[in-house]
N, C-alpha and C positions, 0 to 999 in steps of 0.2 A: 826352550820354547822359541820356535821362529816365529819372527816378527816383522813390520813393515815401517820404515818410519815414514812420517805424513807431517813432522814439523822438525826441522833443522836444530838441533842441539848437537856442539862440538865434539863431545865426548864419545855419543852414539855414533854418528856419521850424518850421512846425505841423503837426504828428501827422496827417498823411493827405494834404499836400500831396504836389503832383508837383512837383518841381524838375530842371533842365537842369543838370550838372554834366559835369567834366572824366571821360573814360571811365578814365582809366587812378585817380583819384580815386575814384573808385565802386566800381571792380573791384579798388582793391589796397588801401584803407581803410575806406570807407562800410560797403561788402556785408558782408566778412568780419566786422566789429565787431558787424552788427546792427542799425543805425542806420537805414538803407533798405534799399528792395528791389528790382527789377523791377514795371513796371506791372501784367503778367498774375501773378504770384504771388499767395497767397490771403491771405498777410500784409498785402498791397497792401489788398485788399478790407477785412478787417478794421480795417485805419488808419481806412480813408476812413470806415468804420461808426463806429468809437471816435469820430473828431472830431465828426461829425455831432450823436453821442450826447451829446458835451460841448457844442457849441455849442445845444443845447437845453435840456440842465440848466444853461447857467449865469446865466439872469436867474431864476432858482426856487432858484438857492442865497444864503443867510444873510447878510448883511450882518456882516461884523466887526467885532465890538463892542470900540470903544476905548475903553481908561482915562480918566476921570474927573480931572479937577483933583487932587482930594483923594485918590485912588488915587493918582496920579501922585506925588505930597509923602508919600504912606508910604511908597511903595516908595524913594525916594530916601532918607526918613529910618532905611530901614532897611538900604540898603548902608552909609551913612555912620556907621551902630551897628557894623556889622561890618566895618568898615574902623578906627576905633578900637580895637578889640577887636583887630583884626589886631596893633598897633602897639603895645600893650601885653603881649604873649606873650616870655615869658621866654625869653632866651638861653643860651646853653652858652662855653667857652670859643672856640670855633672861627666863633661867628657864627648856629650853629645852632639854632633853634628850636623848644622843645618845648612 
């Protein structure tokens, strides 16, 4: 049974694909969750529009900026503060710490 997905799960594929799936899979899990639809549905159309929409914004979106050497050595140096700090918090008689 072809099918349309309308939510992103890894194993199926991409937001507006058609995929060939088991019918009794579609009709007794897929459908009713939401996940896909029928091809003539109007959520069908809207997928196939969202992806399109995505696969054109996304050489126009931001490069993600990763930390720095020396960002990297604070952030470390500053779990390792609070990790110390962890170890030094007073006890109760039972273990518990306050």
């Amino acid at each position: 049974m072809k099918v349309v997905i309308i939510t992103h799960i890894d194993k199926l594929g991409q937001i507006g694909e058609t995929i060939d799936v088991a019918e009794g899979f579609a009709r007794n899990y897929l459908v009713p969750r939401g996940i896909v639809c029928l091809p003539g549905d109007s959520r069908a159309t809207e997928a196939r529009k969202c992806a399109l929409q995505e696969k054109q914004e996304k050489p126009h979106k931001e490069k993600e900026i990763k930390p720095s050497k020396r960002e990297k050595r604070i952030i470390r140096q500053v779990k390792e503060k609070k990790a110390i700090q962890h170890d030094t918090l007073k006890e109760g008689n039972n273990g518990t710490r306050f």
